[in-house]
C-alpha positions, 0 to 999 in steps of 0.5 A: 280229309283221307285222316277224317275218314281212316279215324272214322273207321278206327272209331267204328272197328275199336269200340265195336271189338270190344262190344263183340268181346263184352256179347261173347262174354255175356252170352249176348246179355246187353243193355243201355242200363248196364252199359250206362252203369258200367260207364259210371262204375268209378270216379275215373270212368264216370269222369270219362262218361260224362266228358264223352256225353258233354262233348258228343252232345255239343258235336251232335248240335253243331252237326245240325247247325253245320249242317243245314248251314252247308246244306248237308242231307241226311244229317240223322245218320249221324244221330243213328251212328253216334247211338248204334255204333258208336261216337268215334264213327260218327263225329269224323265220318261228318268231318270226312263228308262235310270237308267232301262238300266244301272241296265239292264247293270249290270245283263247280 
């Protein structure tokens, strides 16, 4: 449960490092478009890209089936994380929470 929420953090403190390093470069100069783009600049990157959108997208559908299965609030932090800070925060934060809530589940 604990390795759910230490992948949580790395996945918000890594891509956001380099977010910080591209603002600093940039001159704070940053936009979907261009963030899009760059993902795509190559066959390696565009295959990369879309293998995170395919998998993000599937990961944040079963969050709403999983989710209102387990009865879960708030299930759109997880939608504003994935957009805000990044997917690699998001996915395992709910993993941490839902495995949270079955333990939850087990006790009463």
């Amino acid at each position: 449960m604990c390795v759910y929420l230490l992948f949580s953090i790395v996945g918000a403190i890594l891509p956001g490092y380099y977010i910080i390093l591209h603002l600093i470069e940039t001159k704070g100069s940053f936009t979907i478009a261009e963030f899009i783009s760059s993902g795509m600049a190559n066959l390696l990157s565009s295959a990369i890209t879309l293998d995170l959108f395919i998998g993000a997208g599937c990961f944040l559908l079963w969050i709403i089936i999983e989710g209102h299965r387990m009865r879960m609030k708030n299930l759109w932090f997880y939608f504003v994380f994935t957009f805000t800070i990044s997917f690699a925060f998001a996915g395992p934060l709910f993993l941490f929470m839902r495995e949270r809530k079955l333990r939850m589940k087990k006790l009463i």
